[in-house]
VORORO-540222 format. One record per residue (C-alpha): x, y, z negated; residue in three letters. Coordinates in pm, 1 decimal, padded with zeros to 6 digits, always signed. Each point is the difference from the previous one (the first is absolute). Layout:
<milos>
<milo <X,Y,Z>,"Ala">;
...
</milos>
This chain:
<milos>
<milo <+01019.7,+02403.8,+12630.4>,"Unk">;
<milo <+00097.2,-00256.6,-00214.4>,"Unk">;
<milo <+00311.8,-00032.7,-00252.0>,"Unk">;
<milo <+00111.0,-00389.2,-00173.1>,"Unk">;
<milo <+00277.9,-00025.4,-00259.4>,"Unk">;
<milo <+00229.8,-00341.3,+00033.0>,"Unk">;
<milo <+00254.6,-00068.1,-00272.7>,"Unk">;
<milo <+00328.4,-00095.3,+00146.1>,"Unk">;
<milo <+00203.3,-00081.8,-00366.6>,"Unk">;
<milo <-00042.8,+00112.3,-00322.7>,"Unk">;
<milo <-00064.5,+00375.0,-00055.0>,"Unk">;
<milo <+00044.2,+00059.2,+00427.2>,"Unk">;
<milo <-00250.1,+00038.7,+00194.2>,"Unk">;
<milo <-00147.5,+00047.7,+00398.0>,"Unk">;
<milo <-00290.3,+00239.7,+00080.4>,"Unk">;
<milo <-00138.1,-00021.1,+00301.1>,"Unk">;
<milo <-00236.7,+00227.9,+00195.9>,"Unk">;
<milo <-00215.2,-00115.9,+00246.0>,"Unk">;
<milo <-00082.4,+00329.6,+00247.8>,"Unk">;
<milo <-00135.3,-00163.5,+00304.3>,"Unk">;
<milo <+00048.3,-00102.0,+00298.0>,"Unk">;
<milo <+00172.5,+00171.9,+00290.9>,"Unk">;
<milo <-00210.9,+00125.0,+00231.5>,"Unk">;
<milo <+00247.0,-00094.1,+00303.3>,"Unk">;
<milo <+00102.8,-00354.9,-00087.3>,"Unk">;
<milo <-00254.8,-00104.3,-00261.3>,"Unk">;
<milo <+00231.8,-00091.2,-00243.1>,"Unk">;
<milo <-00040.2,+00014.3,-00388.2>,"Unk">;
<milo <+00176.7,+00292.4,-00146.6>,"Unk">;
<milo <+00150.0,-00022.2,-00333.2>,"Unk">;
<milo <+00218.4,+00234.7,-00259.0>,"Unk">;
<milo <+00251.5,-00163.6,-00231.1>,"Unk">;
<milo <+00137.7,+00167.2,-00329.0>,"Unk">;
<milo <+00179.4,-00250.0,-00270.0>,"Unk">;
<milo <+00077.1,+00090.7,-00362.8>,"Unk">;
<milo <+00054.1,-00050.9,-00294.1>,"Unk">;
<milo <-00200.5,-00015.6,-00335.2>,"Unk">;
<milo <-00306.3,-00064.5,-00149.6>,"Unk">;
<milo <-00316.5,-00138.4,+00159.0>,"Unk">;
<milo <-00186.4,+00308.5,-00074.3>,"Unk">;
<milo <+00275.5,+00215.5,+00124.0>,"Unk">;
<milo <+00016.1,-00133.7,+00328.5>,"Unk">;
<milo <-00395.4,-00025.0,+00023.5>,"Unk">;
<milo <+00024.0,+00390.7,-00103.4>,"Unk">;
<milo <+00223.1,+00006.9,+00273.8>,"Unk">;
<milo <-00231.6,-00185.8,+00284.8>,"Unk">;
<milo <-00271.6,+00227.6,-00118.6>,"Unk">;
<milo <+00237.2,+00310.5,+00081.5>,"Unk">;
<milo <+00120.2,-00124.9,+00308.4>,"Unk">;
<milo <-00397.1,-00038.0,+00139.6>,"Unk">;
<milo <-00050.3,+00322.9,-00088.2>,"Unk">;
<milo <+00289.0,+00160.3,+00166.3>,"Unk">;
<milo <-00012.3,-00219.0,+00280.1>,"Unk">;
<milo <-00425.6,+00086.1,+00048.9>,"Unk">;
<milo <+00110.6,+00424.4,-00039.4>,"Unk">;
<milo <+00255.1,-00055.8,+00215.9>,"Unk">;
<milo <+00291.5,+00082.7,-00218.7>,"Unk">;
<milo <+00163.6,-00321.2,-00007.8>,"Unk">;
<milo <+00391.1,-00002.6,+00016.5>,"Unk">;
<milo <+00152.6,-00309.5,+00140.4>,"Unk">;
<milo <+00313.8,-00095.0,-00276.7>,"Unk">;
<milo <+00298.3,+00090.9,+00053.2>,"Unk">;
<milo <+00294.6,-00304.7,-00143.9>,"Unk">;
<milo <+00225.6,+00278.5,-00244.8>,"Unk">;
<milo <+00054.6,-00079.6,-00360.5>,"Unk">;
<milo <-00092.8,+00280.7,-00228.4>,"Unk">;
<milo <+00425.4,+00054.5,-00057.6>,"Unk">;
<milo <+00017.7,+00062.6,+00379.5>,"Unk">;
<milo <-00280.2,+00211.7,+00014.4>,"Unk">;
<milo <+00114.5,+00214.4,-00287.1>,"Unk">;
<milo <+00344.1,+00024.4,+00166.4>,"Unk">;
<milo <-00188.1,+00100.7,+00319.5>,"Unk">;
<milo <-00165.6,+00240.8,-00244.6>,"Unk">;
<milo <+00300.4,+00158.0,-00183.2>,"Unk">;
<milo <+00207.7,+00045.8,+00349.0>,"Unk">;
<milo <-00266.4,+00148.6,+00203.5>,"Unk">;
<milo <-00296.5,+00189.0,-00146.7>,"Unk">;
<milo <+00181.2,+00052.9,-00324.2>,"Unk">;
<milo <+00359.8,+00129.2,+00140.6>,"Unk">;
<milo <-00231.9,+00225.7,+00193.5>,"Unk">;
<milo <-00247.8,+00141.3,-00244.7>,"Unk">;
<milo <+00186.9,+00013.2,-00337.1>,"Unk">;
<milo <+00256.7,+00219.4,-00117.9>,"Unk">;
<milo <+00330.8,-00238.8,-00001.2>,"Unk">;
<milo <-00033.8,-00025.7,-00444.8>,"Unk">;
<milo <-00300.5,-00154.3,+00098.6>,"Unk">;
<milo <+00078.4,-00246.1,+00222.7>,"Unk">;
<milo <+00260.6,-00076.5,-00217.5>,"Unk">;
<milo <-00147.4,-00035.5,-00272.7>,"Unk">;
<milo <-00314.7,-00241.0,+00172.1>,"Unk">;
<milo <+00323.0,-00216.6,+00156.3>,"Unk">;
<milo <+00167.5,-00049.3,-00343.3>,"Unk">;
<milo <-00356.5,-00150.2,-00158.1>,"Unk">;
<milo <-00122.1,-00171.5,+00332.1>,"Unk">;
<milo <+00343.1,-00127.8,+00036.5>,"Unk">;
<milo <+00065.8,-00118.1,-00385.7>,"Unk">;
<milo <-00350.2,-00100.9,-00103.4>,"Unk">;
<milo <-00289.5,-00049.0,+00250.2>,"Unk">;
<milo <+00150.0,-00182.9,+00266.9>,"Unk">;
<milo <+00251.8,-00221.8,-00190.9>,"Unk">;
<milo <-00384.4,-00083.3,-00182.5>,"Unk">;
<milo <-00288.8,+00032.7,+00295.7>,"Unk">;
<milo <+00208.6,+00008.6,+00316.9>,"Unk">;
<milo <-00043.7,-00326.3,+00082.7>,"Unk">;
<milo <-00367.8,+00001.3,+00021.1>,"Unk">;
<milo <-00177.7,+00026.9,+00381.7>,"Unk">;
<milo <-00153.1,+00386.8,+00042.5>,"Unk">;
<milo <-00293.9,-00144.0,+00111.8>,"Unk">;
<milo <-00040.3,-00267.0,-00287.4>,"Unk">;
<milo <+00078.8,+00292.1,-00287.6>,"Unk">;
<milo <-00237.0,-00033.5,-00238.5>,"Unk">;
<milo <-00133.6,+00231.6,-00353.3>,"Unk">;
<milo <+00116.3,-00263.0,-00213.4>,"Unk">;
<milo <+00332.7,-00028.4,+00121.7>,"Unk">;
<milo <+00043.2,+00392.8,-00111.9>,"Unk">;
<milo <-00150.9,-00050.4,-00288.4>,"Unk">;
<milo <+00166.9,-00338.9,-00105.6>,"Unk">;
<milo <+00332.6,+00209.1,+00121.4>,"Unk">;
<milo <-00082.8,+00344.7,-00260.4>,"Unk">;
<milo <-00064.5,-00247.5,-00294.4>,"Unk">;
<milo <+00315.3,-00173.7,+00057.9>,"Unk">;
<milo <+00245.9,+00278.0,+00069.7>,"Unk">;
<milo <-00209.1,+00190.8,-00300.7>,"Unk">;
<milo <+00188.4,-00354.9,-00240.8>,"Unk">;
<milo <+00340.1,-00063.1,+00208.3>,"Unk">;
<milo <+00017.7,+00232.9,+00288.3>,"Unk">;
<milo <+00359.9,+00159.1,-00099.5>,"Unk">;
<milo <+00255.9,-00038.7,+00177.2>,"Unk">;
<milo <+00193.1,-00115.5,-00280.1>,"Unk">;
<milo <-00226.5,-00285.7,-00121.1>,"Unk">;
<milo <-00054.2,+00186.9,-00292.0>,"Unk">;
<milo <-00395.5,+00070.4,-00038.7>,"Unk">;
<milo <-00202.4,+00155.8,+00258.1>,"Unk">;
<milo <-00051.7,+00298.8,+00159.5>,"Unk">;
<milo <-00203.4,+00352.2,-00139.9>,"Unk">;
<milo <-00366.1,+00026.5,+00130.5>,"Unk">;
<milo <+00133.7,+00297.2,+00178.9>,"Unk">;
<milo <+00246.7,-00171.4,+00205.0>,"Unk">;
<milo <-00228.4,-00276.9,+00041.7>,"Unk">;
<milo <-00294.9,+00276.5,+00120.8>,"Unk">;
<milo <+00266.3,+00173.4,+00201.6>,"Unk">;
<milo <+00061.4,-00320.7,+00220.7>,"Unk">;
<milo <-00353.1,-00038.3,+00010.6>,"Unk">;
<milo <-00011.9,+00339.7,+00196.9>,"Unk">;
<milo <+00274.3,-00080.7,+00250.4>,"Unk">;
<milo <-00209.2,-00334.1,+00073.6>,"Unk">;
<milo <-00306.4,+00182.6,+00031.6>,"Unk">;
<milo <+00142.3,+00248.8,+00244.6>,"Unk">;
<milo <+00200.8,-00278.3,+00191.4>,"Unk">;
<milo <-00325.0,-00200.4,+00062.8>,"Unk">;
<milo <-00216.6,+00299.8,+00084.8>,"Unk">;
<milo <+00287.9,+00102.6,+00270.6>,"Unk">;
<milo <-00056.8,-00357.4,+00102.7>,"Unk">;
<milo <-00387.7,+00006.2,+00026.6>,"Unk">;
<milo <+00041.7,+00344.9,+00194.6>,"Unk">;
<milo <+00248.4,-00182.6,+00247.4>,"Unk">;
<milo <-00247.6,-00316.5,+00031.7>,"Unk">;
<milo <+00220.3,-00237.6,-00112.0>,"Unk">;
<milo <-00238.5,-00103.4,-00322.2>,"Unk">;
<milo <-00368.2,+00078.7,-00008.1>,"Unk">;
<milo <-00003.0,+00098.0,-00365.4>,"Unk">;
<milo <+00202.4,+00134.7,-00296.3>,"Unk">;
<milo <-00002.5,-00240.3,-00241.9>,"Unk">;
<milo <+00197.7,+00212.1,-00237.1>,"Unk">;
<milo <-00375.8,+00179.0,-00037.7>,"Unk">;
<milo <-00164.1,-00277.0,-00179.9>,"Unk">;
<milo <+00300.7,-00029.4,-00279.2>,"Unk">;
<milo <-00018.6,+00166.0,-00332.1>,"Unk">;
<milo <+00367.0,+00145.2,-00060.2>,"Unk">;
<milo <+00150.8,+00051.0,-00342.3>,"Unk">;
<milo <-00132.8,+00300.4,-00217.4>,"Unk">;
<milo <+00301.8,+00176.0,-00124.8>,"Unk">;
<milo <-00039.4,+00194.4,-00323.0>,"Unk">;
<milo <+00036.2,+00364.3,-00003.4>,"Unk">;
<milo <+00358.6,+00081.5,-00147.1>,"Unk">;
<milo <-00021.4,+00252.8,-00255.0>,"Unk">;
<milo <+00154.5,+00343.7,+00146.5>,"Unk">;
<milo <+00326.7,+00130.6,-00186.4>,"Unk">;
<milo <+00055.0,+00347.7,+00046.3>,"Unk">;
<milo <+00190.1,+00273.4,-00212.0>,"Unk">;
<milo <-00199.8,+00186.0,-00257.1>,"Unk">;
<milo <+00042.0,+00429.7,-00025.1>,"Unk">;
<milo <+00198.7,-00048.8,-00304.9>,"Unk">;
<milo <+00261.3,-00236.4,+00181.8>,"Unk">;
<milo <+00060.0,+00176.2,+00273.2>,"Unk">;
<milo <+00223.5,+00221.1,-00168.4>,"Unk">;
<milo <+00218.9,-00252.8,-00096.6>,"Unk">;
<milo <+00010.6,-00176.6,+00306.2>,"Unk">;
<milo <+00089.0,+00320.2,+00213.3>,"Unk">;
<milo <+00275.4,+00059.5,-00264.2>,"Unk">;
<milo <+00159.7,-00309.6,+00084.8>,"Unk">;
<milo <-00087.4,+00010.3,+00350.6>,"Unk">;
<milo <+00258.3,+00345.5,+00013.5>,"Unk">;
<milo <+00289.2,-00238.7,-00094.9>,"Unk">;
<milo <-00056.6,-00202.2,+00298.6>,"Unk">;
<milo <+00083.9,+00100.6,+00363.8>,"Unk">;
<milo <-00360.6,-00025.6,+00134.5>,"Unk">;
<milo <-00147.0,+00255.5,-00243.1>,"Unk">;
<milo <-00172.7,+00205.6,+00292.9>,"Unk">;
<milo <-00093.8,-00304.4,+00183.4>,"Unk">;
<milo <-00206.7,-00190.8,-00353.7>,"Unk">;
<milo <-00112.3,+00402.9,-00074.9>,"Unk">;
<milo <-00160.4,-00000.7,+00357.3>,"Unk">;
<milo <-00158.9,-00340.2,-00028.8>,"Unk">;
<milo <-00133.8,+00086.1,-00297.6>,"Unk">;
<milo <-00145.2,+00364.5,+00093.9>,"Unk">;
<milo <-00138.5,-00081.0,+00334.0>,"Unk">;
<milo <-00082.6,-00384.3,-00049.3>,"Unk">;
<milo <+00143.0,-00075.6,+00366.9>,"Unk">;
<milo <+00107.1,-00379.6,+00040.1>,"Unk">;
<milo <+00386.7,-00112.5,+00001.8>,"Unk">;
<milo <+00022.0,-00030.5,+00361.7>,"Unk">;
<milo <-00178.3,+00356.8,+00089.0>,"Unk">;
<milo <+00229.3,+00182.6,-00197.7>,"Unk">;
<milo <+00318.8,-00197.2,+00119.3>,"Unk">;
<milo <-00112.8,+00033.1,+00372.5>,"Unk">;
<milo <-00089.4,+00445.7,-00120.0>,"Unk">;
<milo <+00203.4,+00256.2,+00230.6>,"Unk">;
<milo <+00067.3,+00307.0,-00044.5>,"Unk">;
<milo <-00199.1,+00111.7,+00296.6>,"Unk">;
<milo <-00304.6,-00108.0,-00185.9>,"Unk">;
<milo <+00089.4,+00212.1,-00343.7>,"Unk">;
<milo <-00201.8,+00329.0,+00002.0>,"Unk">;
<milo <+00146.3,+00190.2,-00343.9>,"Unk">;
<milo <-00118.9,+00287.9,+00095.1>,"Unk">;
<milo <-00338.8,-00114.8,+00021.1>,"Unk">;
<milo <+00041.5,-00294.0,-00312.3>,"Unk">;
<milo <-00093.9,-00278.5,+00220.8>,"Unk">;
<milo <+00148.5,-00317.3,+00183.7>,"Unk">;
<milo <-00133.3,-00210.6,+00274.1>,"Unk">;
<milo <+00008.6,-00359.1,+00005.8>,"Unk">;
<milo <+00029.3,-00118.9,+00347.0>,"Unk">;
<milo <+00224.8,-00256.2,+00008.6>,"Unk">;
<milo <+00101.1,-00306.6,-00228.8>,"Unk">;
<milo <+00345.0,-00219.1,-00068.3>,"Unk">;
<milo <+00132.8,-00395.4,-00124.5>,"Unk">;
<milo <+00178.1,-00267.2,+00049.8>,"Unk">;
<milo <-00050.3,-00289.5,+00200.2>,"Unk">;
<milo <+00250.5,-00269.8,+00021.7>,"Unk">;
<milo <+00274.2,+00221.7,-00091.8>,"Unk">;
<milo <-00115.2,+00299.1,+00215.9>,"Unk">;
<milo <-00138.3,+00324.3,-00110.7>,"Unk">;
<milo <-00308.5,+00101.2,+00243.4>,"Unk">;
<milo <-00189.7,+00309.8,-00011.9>,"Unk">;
<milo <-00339.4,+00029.4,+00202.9>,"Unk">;
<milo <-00309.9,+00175.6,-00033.8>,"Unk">;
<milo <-00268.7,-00109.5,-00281.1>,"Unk">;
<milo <-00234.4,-00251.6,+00081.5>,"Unk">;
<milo <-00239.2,+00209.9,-00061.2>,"Unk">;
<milo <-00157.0,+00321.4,+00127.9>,"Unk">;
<milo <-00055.7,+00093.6,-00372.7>,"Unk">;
<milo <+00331.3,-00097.6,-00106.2>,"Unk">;
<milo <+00107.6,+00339.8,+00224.4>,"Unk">;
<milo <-00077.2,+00265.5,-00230.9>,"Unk">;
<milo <+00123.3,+00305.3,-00153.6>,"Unk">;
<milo <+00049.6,+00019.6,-00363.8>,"Unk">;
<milo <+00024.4,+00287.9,-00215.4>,"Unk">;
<milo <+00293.2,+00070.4,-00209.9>,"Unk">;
<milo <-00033.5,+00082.2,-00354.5>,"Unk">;
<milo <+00231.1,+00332.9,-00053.4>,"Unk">;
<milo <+00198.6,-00144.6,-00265.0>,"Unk">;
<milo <+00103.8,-00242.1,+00291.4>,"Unk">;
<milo <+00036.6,+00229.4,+00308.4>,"Unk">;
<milo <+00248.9,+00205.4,-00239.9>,"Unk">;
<milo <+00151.6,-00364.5,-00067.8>,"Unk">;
<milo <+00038.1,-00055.0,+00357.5>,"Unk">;
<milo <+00095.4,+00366.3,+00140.0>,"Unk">;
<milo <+00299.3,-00050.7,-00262.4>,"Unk">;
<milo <+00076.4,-00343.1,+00097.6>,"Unk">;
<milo <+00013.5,+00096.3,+00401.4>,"Unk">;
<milo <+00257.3,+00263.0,-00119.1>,"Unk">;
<milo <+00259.6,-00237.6,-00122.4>,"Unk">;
<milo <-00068.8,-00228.1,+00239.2>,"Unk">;
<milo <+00104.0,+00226.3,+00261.6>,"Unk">;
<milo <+00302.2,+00093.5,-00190.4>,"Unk">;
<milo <+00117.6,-00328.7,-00009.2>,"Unk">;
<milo <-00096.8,-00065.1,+00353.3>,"Unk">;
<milo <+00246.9,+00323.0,+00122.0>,"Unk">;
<milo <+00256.4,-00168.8,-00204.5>,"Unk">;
<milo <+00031.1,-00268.2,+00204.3>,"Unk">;
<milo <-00046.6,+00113.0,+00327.6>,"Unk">;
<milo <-00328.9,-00076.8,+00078.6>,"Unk">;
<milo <-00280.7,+00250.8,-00030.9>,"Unk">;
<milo <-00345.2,-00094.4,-00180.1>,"Unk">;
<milo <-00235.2,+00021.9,+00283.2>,"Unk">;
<milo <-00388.5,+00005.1,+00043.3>,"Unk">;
<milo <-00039.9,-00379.2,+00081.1>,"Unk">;
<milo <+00252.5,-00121.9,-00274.4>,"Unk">;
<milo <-00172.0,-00202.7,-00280.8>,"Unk">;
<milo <-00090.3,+00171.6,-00294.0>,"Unk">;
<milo <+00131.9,-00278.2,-00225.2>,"Unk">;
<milo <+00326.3,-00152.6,+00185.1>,"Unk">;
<milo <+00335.5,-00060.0,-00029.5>,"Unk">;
<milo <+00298.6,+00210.6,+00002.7>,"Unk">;
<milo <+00015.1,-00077.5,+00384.9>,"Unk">;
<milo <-00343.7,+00018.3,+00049.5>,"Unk">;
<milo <-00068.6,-00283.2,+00010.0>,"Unk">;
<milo <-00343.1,-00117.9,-00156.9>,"Unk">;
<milo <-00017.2,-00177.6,-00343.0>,"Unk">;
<milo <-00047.7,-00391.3,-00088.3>,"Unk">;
<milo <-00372.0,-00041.8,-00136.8>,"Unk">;
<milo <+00181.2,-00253.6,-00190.1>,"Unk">;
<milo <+00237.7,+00205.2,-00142.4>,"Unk">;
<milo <-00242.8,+00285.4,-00161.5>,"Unk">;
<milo <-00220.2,-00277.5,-00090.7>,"Unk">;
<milo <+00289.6,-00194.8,-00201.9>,"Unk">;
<milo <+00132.8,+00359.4,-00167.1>,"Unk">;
<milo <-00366.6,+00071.7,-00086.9>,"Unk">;
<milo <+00003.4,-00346.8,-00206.2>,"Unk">;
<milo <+00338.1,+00107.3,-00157.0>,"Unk">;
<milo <-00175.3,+00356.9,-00068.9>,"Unk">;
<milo <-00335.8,-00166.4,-00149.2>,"Unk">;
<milo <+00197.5,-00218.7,-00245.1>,"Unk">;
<milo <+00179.1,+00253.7,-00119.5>,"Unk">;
<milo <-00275.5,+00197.7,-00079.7>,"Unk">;
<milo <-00203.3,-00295.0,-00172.7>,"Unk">;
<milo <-00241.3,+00024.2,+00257.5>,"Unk">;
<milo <-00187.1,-00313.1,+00237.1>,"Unk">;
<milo <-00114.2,+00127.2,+00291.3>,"Unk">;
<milo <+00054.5,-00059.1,+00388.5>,"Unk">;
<milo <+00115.2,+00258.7,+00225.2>,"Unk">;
<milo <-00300.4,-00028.6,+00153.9>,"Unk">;
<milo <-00162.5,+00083.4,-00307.1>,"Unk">;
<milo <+00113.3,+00357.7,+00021.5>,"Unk">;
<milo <-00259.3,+00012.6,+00278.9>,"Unk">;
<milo <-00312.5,-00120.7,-00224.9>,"Unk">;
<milo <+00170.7,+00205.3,-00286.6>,"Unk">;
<milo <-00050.4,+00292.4,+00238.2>,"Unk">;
<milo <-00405.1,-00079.2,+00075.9>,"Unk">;
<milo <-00110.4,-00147.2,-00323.8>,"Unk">;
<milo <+00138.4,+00389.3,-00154.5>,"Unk">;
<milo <-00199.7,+00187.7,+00267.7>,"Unk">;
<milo <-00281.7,-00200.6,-00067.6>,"Unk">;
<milo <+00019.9,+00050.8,-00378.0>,"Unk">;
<milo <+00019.0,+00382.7,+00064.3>,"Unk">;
<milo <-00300.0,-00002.5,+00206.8>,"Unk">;
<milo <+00058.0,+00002.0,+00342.9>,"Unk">;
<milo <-00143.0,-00106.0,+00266.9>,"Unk">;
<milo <+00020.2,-00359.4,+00125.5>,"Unk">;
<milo <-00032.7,+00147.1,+00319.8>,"Unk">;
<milo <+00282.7,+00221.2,-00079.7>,"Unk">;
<milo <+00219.7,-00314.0,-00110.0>,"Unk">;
<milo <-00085.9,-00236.9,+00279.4>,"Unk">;
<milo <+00126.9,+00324.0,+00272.4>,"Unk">;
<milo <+00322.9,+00018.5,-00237.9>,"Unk">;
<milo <+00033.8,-00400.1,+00001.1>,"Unk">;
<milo <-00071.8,-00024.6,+00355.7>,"Unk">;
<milo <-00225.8,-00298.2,-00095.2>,"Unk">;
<milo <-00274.0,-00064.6,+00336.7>,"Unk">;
<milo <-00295.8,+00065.3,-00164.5>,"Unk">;
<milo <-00111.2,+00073.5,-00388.9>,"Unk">;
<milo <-00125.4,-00323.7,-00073.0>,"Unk">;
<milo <+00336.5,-00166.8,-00010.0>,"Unk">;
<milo <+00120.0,+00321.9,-00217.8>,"Unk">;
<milo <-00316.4,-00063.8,-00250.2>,"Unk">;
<milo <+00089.7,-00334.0,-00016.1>,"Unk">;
<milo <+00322.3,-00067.9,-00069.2>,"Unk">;
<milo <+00002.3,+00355.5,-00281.3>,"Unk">;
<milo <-00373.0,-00176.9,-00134.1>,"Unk">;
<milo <+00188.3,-00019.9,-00337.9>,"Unk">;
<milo <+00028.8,+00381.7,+00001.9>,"Unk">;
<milo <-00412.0,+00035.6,+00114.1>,"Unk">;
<milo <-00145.7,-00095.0,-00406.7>,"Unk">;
<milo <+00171.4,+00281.4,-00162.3>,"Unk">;
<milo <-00132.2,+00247.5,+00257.9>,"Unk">;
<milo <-00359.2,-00099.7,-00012.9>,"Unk">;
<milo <+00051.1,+00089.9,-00387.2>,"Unk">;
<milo <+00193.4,+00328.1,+00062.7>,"Unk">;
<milo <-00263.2,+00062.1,+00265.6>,"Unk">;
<milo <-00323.9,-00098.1,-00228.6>,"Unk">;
<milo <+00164.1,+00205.7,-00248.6>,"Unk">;
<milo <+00028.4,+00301.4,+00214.0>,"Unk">;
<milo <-00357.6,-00030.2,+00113.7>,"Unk">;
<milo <-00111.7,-00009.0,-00298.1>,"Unk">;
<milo <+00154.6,+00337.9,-00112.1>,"Unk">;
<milo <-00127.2,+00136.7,+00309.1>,"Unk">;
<milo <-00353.8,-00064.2,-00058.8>,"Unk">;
<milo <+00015.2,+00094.1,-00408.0>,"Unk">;
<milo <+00170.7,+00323.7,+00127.4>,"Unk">;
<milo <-00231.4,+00109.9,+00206.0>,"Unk">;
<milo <-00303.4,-00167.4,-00250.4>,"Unk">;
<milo <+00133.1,+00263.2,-00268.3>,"Unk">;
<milo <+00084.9,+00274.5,+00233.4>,"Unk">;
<milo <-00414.6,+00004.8,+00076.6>,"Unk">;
<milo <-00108.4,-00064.4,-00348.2>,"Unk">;
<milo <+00211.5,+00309.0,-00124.8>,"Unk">;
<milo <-00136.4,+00176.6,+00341.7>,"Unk">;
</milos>
């Protein structure tokens, strides 16, 4: 088997494979592929094309542009595997960055460099805006939707590799985590009681649940009797409309344990709610939200999230709503428990992702923990000399 390269203009080129001949009519089989690039691209590309052609993996091209692929990609496999956020949010970056700057290309003629030479450019003047580029998280995150656009398209035998594999994406630095301090949460609760989401902040706060788990909470799924709540379903907004499903994953469904300061919170909350409820007619019932409307009706994630900025700068105090949730780990961890214990509560899938995103946390309990070992072995060093 036999492969020759023949430039047909400057920077395209024609492999051809020679397989053969047909046993039936004697004539000389050949393979075509044409691309672009450099010379040493395309002769890394022969030497590919041998190989896969002598294993017997070879996948005859298929004429799609990467932009029609990815659109192939976002209405079929994506519409059917993702949660609806996100497909949305892969559409709005495939949609306003990658294909407006790679779509053009062939799928089969997609090359490493044209990833890279696209990262380092939207990294200067990728916004939207034309002014300055994009942050080496975006710029990793579209990195990720081409890598699992291309592998969907090596698994369907349209390409024969993922070139996506030999890029290096964007490092993004680790943001420095901002979460509330013992001595501010005082002050912040104080505030948050002047607000009309002061059980819904005091929840996030004492159970670390995420935005949309305790929007999408029930009733149903409130023990206060037992000081517990289950997570097993989650809520936002897509395009306008609010959708609740389950968690993506099977860690996500958890129980959590309620602190008692908050199932008192929440026992005295229920009672008013159902108060006002009889007042107008409708009954509070075992499937209503927890936090809703006067009619039931479930909150806007944007709404809580724009009242908790009001709340925050009232209170002198920068930090996220999500940061309620870290603020809620990083204190466990401080106090000594468990990762284990923190990862179940966060419903994170496995305690590596819980050790690393709370590493900041980790130094000051190897000291507290040397420290402690240390008194353990003196104490029981003196306890036998005095023996």
């Amino acid at each position: 088997m036999k492969g020759s390269i023949r430039q047909r203009s400057r920077g395209s080129w024609e492999i051809t494979i020679d397989t053969g001949r047909d046993p039936a009519t004697g004539k000389r089989l050949r393979r075509y592929e044409t691309l672009e690039g450099t010379k040493k691209a395309v002769q890394q590309r022969m030497h590919e094309l041998l190989v896969s052609i002598e294993q017997g993996s070879y996948v005859k091209p298929k004429r799609i542009s990467l932009g029609e692929w990815l659109n192939e990609w976002l209405n079929g496999y994506v519409a059917t595997n993702c949660s609806p956020k996100t497909a949305q949010s892969y559409r709005s970056e495939v949609d306003g960055h990658i294909i407006p700057a790679l779509g053009a290309v062939p799928l089969t003629q997609l090359q490493p460099q044209h990833l890279q030479d696209y990262y380092a450019h939207a990294l200067s003047y990728g916004r939207a805006d034309g002014r300055g580029g994009l942050s080496k998280r975006t710029v990793l995150y579209h990195h990720r939707i081409l890598f699992e656009a291309l592998n969907c398209a090596v698994r369907q035998g349209i390409v024969g590799r993922n070139v996506a594999q030999a890029v290096d994406p964007p490092r993004p630095e680790n943001k420095e985590m901002t979460t509330l301090i013992p001595e501010q949460v005082p002050r912040f609760l104080a505030c948050a009681r002047e607000t009309p989401y002061y059980e819904f902040f005091y929840t996030l706060l004492h159970t670390g649940l995420r935005r949309g788990e305790l929007l999408a909470l029930r009733w149903c799924n409130v023990e206060l009797d037992m000081a517990c709540l289950s997570v097993v379903e989650t809520g936002y907004k897509v395009n306008g409309v609010y959708i609740i499903r389950q968690p993506k994953t099977a860690k996500s469904r958890r129980q959590v344990a309620l602190p008692p300061s908050l199932a008192i919170l929440l026992r005295e909350y229920k009672a008013r709610k159902e108060v006002e409820r009889l007042l107008l007619g409708k009954p509070l019932t075992y499937d209503d939200f927890v936090f809703s409307r006067p009619d039931g009706a479930p909150l806007n994630p944007d709404t809580v999230t724009h009242a908790f900025g009001k709340l925050t700068r009232k209170a002198g105090l920068r930090i996220r709503l999500h940061d309620l949730r870290h603020t809620h780990a990083t204190l466990m961890l401080k106090e000594g428990i468990h990762p284990k214990i923190v990862q179940e509560r966060l419903g994170h899938s496995n305690i590596a992702t819980t050790l690393n995103i709370y590493s900041h946390v980790l130094p000051g309990l190897q000291e507290a923990t040397a420290e402690r070992f240390d008194k353990l072995l003196t104490r029981e060093y003196v306890g036998k000399m005095s023996a």
